[in-house]
N, CA and C atoms of all chains as a GROMACS GRO file, in nm:
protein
  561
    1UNK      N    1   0.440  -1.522   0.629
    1UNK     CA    2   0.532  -1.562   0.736
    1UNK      C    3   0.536  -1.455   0.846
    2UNK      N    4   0.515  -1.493   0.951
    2UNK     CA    5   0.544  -1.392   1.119
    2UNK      C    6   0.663  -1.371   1.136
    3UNK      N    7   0.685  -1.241   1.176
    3UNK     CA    8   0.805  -1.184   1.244
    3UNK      C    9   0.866  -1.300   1.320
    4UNK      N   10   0.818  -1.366   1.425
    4UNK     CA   11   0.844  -1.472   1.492
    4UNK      C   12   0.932  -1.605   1.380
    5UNK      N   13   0.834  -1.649   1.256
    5UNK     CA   14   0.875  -1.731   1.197
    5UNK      C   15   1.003  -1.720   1.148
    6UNK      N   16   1.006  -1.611   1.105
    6UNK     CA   17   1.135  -1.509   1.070
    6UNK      C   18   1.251  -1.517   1.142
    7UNK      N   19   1.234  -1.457   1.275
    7UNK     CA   20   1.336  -1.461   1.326
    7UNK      C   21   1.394  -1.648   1.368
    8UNK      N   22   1.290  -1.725   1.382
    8UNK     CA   23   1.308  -1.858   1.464
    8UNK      C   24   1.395  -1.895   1.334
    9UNK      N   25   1.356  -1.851   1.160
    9UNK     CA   26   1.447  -1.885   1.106
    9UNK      C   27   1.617  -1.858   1.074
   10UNK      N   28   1.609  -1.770   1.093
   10UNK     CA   29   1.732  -1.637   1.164
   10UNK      C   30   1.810  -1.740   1.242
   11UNK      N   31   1.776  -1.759   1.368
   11UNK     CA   32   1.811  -1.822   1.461
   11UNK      C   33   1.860  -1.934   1.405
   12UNK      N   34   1.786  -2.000   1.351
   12UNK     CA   35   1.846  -2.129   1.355
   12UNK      C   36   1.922  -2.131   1.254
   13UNK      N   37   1.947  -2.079   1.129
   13UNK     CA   38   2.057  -2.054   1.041
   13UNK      C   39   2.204  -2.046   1.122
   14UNK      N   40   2.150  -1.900   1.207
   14UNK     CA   41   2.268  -1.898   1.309
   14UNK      C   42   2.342  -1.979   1.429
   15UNK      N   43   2.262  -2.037   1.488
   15UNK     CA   44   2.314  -2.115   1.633
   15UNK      C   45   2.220  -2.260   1.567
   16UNK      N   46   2.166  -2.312   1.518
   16UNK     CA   47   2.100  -2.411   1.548
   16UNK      C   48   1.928  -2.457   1.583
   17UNK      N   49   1.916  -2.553   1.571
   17UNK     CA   50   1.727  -2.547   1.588
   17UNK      C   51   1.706  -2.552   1.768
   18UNK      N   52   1.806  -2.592   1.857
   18UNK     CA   53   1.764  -2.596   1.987
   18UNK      C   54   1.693  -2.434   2.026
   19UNK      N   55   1.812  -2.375   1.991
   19UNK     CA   56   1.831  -2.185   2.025
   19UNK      C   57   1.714  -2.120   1.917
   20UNK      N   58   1.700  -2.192   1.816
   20UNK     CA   59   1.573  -2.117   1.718
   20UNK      C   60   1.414  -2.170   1.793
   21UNK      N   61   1.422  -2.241   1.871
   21UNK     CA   62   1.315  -2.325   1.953
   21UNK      C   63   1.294  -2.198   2.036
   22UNK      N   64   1.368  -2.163   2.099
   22UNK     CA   65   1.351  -2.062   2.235
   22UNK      C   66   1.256  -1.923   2.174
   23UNK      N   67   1.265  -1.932   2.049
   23UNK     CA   68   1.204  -1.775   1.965
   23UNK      C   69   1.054  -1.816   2.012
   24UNK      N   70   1.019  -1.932   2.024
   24UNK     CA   71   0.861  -1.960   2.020
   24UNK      C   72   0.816  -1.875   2.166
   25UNK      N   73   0.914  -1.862   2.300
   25UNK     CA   74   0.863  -1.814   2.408
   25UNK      C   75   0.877  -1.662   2.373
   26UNK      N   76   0.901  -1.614   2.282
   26UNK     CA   77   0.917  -1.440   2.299
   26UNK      C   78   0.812  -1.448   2.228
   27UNK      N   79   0.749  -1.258   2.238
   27UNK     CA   80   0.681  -1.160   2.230
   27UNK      C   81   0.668  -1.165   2.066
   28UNK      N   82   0.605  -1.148   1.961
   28UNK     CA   83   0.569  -1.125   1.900
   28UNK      C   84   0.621  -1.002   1.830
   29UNK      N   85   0.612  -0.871   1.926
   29UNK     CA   86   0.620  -0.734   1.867
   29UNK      C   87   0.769  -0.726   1.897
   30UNK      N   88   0.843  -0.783   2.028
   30UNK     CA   89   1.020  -0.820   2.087
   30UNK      C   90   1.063  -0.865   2.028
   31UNK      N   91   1.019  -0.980   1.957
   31UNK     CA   92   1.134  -1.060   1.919
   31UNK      C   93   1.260  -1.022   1.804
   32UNK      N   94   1.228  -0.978   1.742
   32UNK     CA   95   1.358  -0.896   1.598
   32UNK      C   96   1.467  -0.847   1.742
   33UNK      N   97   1.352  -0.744   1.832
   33UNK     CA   98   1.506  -0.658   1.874
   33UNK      C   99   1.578  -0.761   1.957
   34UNK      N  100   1.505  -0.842   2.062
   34UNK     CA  101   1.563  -0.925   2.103
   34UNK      C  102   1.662  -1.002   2.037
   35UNK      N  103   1.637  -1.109   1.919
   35UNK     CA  104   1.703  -1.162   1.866
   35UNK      C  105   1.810  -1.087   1.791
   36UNK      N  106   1.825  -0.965   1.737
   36UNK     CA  107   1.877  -0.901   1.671
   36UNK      C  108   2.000  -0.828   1.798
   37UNK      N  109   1.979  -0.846   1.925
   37UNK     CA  110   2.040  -0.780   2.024
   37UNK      C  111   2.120  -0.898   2.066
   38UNK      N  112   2.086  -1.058   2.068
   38UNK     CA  113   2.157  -1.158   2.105
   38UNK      C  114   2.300  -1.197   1.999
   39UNK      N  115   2.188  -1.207   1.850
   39UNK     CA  116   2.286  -1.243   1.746
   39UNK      C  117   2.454  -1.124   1.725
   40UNK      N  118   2.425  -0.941   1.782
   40UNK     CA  119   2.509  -0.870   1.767
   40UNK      C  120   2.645  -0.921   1.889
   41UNK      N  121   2.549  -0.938   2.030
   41UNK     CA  122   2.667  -0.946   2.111
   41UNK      C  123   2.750  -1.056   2.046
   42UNK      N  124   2.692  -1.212   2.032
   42UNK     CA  125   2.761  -1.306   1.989
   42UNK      C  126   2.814  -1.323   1.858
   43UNK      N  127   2.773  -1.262   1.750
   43UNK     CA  128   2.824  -1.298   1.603
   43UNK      C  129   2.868  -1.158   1.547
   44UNK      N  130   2.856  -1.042   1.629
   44UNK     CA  131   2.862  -0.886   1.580
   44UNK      C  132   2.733  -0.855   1.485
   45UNK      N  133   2.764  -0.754   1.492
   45UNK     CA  134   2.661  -0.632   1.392
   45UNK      C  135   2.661  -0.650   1.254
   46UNK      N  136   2.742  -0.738   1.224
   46UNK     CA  137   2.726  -0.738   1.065
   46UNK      C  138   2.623  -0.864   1.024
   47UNK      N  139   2.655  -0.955   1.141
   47UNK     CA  140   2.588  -1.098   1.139
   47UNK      C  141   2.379  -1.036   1.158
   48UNK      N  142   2.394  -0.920   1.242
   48UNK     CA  143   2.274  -0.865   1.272
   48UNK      C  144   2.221  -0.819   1.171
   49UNK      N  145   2.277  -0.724   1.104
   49UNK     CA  146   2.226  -0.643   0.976
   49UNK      C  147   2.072  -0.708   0.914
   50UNK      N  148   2.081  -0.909   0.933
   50UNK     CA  149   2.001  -0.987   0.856
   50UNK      C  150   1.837  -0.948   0.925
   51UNK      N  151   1.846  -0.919   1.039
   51UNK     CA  152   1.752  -0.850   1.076
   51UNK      C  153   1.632  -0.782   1.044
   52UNK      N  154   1.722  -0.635   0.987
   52UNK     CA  155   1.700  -0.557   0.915
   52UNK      C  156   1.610  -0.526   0.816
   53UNK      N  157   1.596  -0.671   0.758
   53UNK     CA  158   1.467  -0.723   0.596
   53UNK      C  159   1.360  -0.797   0.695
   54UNK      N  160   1.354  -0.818   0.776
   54UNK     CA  161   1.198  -0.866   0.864
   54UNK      C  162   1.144  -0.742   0.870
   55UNK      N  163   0.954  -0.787   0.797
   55UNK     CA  164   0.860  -0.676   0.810
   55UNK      C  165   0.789  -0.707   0.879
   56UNK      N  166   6.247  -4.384   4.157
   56UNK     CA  167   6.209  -4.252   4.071
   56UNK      C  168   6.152  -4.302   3.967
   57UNK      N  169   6.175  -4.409   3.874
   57UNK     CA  170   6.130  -4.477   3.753
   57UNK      C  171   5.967  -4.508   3.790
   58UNK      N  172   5.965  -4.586   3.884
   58UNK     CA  173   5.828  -4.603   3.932
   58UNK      C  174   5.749  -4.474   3.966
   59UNK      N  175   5.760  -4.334   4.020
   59UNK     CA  176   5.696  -4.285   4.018
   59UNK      C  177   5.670  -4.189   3.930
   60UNK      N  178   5.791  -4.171   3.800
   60UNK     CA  179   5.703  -4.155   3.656
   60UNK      C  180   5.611  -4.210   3.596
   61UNK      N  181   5.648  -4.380   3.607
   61UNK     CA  182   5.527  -4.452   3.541
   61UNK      C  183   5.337  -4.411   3.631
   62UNK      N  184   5.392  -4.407   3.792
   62UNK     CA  185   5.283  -4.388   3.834
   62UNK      C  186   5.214  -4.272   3.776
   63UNK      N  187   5.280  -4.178   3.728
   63UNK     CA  188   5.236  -3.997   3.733
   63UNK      C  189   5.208  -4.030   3.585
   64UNK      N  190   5.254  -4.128   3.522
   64UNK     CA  191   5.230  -4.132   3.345
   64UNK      C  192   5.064  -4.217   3.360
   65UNK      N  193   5.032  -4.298   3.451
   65UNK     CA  194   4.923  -4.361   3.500
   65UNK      C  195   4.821  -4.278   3.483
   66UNK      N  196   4.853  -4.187   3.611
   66UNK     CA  197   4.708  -4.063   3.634
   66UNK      C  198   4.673  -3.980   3.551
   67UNK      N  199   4.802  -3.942   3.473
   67UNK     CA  200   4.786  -3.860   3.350
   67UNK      C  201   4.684  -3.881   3.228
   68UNK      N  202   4.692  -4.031   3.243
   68UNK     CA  203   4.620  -4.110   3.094
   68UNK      C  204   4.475  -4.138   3.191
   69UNK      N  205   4.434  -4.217   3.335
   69UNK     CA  206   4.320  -4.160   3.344
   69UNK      C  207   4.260  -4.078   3.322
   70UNK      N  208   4.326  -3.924   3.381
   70UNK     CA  209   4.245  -3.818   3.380
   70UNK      C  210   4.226  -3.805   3.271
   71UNK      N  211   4.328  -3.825   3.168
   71UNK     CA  212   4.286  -3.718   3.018
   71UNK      C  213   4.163  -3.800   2.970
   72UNK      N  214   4.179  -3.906   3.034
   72UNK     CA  215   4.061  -4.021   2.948
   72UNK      C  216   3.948  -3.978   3.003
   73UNK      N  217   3.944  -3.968   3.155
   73UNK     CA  218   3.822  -3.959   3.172
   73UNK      C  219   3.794  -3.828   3.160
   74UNK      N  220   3.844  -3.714   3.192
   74UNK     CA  221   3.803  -3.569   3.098
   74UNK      C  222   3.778  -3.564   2.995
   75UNK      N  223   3.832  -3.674   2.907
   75UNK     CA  224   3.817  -3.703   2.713
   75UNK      C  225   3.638  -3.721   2.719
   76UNK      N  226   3.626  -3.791   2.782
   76UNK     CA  227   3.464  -3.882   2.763
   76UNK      C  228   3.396  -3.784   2.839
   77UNK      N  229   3.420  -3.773   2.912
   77UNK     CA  230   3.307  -3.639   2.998
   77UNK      C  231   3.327  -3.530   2.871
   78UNK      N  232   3.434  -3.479   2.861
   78UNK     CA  233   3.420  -3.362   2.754
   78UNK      C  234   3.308  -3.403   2.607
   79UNK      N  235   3.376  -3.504   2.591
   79UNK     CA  236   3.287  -3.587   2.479
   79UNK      C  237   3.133  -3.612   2.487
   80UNK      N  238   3.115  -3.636   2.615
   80UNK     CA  239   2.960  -3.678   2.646
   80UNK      C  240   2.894  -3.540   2.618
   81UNK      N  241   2.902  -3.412   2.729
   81UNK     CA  242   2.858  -3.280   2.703
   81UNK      C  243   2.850  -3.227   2.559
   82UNK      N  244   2.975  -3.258   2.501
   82UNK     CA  245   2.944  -3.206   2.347
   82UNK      C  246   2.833  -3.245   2.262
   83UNK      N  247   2.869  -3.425   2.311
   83UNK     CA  248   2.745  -3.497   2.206
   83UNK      C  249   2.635  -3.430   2.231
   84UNK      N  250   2.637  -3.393   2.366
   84UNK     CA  251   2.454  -3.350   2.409
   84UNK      C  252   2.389  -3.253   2.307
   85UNK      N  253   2.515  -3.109   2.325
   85UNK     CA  254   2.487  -2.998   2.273
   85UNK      C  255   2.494  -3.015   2.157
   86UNK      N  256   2.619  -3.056   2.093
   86UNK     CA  257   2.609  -3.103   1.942
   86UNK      C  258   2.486  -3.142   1.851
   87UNK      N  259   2.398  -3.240   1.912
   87UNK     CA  260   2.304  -3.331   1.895
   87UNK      C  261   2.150  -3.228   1.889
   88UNK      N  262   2.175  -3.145   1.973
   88UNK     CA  263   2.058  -3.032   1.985
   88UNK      C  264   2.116  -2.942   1.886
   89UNK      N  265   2.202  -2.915   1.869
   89UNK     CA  266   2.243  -2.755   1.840
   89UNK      C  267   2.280  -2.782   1.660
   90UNK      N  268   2.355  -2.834   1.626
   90UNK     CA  269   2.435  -2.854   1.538
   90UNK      C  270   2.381  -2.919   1.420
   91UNK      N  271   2.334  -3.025   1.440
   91UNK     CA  272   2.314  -3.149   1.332
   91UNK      C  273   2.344  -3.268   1.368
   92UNK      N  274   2.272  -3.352   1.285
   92UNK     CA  275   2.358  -3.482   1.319
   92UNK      C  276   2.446  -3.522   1.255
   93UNK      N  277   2.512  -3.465   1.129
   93UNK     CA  278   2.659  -3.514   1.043
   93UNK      C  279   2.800  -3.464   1.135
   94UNK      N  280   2.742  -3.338   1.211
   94UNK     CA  281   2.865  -3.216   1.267
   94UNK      C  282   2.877  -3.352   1.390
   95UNK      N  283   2.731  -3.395   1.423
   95UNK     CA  284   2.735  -3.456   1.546
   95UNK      C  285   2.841  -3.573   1.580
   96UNK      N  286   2.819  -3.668   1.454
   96UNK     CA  287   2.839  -3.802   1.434
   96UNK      C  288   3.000  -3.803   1.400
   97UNK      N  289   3.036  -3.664   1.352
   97UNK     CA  290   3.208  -3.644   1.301
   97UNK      C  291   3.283  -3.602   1.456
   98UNK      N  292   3.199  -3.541   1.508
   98UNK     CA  293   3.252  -3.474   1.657
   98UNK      C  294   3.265  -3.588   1.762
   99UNK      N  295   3.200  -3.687   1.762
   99UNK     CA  296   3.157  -3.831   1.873
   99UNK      C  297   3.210  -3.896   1.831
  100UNK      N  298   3.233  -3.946   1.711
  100UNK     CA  299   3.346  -4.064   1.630
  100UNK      C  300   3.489  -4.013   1.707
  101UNK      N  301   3.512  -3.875   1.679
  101UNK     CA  302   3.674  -3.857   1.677
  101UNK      C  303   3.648  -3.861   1.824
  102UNK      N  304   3.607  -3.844   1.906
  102UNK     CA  305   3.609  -3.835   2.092
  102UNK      C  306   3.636  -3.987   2.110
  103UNK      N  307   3.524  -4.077   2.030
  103UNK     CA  308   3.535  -4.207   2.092
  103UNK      C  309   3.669  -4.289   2.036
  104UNK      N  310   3.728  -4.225   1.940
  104UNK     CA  311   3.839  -4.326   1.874
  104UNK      C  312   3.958  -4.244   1.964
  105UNK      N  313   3.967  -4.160   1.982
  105UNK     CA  314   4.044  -4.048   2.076
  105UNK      C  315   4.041  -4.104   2.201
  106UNK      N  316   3.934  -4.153   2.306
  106UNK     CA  317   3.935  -4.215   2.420
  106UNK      C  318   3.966  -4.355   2.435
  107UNK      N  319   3.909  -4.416   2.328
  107UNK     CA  320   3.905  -4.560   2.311
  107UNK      C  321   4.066  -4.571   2.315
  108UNK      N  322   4.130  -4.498   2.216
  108UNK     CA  323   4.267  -4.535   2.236
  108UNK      C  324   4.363  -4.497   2.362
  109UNK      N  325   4.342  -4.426   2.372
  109UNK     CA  326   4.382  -4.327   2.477
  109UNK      C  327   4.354  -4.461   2.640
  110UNK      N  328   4.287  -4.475   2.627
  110UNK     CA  329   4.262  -4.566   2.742
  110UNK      C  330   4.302  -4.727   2.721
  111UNK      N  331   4.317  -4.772   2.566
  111UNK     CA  332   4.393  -4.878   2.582
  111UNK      C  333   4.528  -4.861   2.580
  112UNK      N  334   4.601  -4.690   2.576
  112UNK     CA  335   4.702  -4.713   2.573
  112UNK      C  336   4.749  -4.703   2.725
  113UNK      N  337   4.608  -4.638   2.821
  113UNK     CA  338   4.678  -4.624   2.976
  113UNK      C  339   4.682  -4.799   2.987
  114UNK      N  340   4.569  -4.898   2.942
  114UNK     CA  341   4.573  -4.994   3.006
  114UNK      C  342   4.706  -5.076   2.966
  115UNK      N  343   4.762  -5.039   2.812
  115UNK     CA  344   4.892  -5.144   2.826
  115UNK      C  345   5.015  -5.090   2.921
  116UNK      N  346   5.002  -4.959   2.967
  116UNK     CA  347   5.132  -4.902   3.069
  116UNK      C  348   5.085  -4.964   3.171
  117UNK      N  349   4.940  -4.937   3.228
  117UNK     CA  350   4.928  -5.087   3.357
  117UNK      C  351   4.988  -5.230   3.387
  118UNK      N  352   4.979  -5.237   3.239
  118UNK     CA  353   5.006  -5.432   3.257
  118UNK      C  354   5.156  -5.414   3.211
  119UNK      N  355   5.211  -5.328   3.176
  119UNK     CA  356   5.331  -5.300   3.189
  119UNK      C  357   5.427  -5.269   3.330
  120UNK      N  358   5.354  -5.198   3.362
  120UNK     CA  359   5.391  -5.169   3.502
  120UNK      C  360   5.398  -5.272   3.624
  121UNK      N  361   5.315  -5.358   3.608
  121UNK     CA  362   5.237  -5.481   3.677
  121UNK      C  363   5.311  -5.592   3.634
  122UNK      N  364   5.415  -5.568   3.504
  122UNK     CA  365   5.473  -5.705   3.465
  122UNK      C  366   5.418  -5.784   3.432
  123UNK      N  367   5.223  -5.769   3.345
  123UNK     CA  368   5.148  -5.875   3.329
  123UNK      C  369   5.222  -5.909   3.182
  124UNK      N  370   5.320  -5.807   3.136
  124UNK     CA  371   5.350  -5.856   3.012
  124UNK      C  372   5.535  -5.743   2.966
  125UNK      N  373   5.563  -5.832   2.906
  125UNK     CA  374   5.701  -5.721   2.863
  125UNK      C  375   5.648  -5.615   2.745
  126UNK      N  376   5.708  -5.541   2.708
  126UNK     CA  377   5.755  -5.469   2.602
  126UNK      C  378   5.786  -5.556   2.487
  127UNK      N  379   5.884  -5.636   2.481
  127UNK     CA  380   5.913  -5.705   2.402
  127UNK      C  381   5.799  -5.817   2.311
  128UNK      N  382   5.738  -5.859   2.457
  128UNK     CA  383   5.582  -5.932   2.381
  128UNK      C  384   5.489  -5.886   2.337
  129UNK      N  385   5.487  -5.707   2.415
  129UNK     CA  386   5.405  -5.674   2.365
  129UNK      C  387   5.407  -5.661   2.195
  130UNK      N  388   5.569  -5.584   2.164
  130UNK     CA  389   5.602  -5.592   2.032
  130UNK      C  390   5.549  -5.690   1.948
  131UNK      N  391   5.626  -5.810   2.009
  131UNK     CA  392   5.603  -5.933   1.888
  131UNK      C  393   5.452  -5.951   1.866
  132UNK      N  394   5.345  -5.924   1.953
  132UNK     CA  395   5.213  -5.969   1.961
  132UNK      C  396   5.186  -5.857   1.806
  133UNK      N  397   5.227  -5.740   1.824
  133UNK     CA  398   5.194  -5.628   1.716
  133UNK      C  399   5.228  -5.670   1.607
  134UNK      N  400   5.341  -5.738   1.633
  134UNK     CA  401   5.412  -5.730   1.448
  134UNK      C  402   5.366  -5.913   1.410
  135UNK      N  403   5.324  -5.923   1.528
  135UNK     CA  404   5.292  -6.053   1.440
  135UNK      C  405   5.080  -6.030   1.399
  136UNK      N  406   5.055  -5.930   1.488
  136UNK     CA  407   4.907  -5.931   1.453
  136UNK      C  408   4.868  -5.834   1.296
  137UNK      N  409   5.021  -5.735   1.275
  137UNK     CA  410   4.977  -5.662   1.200
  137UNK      C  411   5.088  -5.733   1.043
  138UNK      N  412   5.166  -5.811   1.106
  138UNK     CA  413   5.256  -5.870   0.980
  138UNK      C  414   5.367  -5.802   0.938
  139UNK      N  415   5.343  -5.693   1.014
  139UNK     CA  416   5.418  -5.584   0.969
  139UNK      C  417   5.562  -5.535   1.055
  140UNK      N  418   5.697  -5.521   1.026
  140UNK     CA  419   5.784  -5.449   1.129
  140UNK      C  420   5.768  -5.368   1.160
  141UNK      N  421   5.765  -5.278   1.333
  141UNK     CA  422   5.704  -5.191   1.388
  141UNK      C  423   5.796  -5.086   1.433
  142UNK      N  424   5.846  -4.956   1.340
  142UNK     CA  425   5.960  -4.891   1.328
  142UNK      C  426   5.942  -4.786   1.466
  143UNK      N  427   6.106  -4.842   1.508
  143UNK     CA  428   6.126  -4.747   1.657
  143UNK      C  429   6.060  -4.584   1.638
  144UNK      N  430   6.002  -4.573   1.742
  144UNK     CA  431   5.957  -4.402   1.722
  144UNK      C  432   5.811  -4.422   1.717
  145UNK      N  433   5.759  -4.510   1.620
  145UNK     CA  434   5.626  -4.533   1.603
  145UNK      C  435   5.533  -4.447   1.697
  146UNK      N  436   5.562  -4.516   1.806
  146UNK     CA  437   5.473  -4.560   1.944
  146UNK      C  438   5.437  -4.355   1.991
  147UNK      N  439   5.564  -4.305   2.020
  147UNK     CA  440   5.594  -4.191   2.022
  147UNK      C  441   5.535  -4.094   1.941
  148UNK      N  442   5.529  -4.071   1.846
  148UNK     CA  443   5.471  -3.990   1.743
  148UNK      C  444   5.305  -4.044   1.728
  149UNK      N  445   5.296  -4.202   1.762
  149UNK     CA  446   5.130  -4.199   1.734
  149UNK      C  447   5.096  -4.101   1.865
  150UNK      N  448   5.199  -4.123   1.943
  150UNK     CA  449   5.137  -4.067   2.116
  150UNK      C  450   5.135  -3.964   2.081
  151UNK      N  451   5.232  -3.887   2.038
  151UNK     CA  452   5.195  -3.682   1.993
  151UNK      C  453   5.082  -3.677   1.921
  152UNK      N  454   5.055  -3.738   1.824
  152UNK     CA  455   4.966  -3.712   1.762
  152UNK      C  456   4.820  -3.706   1.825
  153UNK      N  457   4.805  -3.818   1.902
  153UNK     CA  458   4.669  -3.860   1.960
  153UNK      C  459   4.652  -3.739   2.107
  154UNK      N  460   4.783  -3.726   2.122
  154UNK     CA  461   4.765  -3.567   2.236
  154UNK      C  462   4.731  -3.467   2.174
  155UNK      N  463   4.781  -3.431   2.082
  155UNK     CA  464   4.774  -3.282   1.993
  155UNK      C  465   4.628  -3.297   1.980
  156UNK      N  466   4.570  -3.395   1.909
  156UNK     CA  467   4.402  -3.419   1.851
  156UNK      C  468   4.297  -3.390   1.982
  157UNK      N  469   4.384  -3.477   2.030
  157UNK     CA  470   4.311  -3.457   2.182
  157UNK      C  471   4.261  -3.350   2.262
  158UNK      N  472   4.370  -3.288   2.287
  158UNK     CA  473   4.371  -3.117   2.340
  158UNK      C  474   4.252  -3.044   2.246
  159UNK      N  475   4.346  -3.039   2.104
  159UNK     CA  476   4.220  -2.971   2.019
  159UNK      C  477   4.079  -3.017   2.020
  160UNK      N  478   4.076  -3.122   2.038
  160UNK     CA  479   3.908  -3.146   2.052
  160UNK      C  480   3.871  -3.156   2.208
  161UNK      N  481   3.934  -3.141   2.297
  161UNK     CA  482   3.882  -3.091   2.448
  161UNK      C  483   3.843  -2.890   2.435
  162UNK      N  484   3.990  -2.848   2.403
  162UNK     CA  485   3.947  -2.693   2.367
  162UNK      C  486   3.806  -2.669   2.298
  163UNK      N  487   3.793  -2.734   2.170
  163UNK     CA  488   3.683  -2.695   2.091
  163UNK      C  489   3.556  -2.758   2.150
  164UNK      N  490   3.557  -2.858   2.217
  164UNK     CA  491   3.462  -2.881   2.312
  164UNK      C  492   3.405  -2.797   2.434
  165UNK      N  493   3.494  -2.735   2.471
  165UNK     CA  494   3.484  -2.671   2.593
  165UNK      C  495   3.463  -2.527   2.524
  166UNK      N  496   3.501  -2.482   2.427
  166UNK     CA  497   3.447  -2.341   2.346
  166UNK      C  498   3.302  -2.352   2.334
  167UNK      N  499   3.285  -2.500   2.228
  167UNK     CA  500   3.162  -2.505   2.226
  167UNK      C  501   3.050  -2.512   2.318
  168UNK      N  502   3.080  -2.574   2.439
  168UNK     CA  503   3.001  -2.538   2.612
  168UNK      C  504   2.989  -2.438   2.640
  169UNK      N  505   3.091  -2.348   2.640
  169UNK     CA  506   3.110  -2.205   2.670
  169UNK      C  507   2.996  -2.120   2.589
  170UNK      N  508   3.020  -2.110   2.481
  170UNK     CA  509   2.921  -2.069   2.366
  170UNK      C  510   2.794  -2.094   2.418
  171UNK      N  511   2.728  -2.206   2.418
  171UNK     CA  512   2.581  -2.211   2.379
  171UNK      C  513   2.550  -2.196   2.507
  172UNK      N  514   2.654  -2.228   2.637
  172UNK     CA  515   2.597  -2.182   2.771
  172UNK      C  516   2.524  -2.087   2.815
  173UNK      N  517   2.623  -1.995   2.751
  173UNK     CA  518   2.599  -1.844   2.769
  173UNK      C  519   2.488  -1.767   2.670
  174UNK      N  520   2.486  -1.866   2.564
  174UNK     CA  521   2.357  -1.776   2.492
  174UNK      C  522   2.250  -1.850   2.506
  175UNK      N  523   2.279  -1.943   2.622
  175UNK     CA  524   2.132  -1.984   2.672
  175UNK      C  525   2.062  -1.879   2.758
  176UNK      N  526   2.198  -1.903   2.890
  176UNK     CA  527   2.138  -1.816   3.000
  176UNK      C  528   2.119  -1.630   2.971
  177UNK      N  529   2.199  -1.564   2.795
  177UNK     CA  530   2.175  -1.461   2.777
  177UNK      C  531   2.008  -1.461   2.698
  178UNK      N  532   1.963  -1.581   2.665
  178UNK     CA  533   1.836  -1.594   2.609
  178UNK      C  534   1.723  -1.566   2.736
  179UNK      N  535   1.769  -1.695   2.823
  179UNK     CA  536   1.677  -1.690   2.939
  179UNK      C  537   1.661  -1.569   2.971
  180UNK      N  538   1.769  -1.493   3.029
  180UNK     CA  539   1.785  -1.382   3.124
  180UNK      C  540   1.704  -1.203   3.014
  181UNK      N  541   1.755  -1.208   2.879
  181UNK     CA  542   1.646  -1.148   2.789
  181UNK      C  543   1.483  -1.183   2.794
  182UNK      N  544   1.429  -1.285   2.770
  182UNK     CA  545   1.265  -1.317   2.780
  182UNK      C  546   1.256  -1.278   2.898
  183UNK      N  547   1.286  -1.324   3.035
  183UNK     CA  548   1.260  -1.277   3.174
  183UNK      C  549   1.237  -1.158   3.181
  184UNK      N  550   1.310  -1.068   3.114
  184UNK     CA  551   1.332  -0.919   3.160
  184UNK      C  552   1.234  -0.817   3.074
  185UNK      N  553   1.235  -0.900   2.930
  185UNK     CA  554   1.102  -0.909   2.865
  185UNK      C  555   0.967  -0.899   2.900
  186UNK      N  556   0.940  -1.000   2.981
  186UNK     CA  557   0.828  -1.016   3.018
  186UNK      C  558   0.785  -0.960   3.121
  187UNK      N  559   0.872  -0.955   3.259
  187UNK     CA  560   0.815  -0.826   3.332
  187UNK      C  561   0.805  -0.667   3.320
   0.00000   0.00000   0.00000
């Protein structure tokens, strides 16, 4: 599984499959911090932590 | 003065109606993308039984107002459609109720707009800044 797959699953756990759709236009090597920088403002840092276990 | 409560009780039940269904429509959208379709189908039921009523109850203060019909007929038409005697207050308390529901599902509608708005345009505005 890709970092990408990862996070798009992330995402959509969290907000939904529209907002886990949008992971497909990011970066590859961006996307964790990105997503990991969206999920903190909106759900806090603890919701982020899940992050954290993507290799 | 009587008449221009009923008028101001008029506009009141448009607007909320038609803010009900506009609020309702936007949700379904996002709902429908975002959510699921069980969250969807529980969120659009309660809007449409919420408006639906809500707007037949502006239309019987119309034909009330208009004298297309009394109070009194309207009663008997109820208690004879439902069989049932139709205890004073009724009318009143269904009306709080269907406001209270109401509000709460305009608020949580409008949270929920708010929400995914903003972590759209904080999505957009991240990849953009990303990429250059």
């Amino acid at each position: 599984m890709t970092k990408k797959d990862q996070c798009k699953k992330l995402m959509s756990d969290f907000f939904g499959p529209a907002t886990a759709e949008k992971v497909d236009a990011m970066d590859e090597n961006n996307c964790v911090e990105q997503c990991k920088t969206i999920v903190t403002n909106f759900l806090g840092p603890e919701k982020a932590k899940e992050f954290d276990n993507i290799n | 003065m009587a008449a221009l409560i009923d008028y101001v009780v008029i506009l009141a039940h448009a607007l909320s109606t038609i803010i009900g269904i506009w609020v309702a429509y936007l949700t379904f959208k996002i709902a429908k993308k975002n959510v699921g379709v069980s969250t969807y189908w529980t969120l659009f039921s309660m809007a449409a039984i919420l408006n639906v009523t809500h707007g037949v109850m502006f239309l019987i203060k119309v034909g009330l107002l208009f004298n297309l019909f009394s109070v009194a007929s309207l009663m008997a038409l109820v208690q004879q459609g439902m069989a049932l005697p139709l205890p004073s207050g009724m009318y009143a308390f269904a009306h709080t109720i269907f406001a209270i529901q109401g509000m709460l599902f305009a608020v949580a509608g409008f949270m929920m707009l708010q929400f995914y708005t903003k972590l759209s345009l904080d999505m957009n505005a991240m990849m953009s800044k990303g990429k250059k």
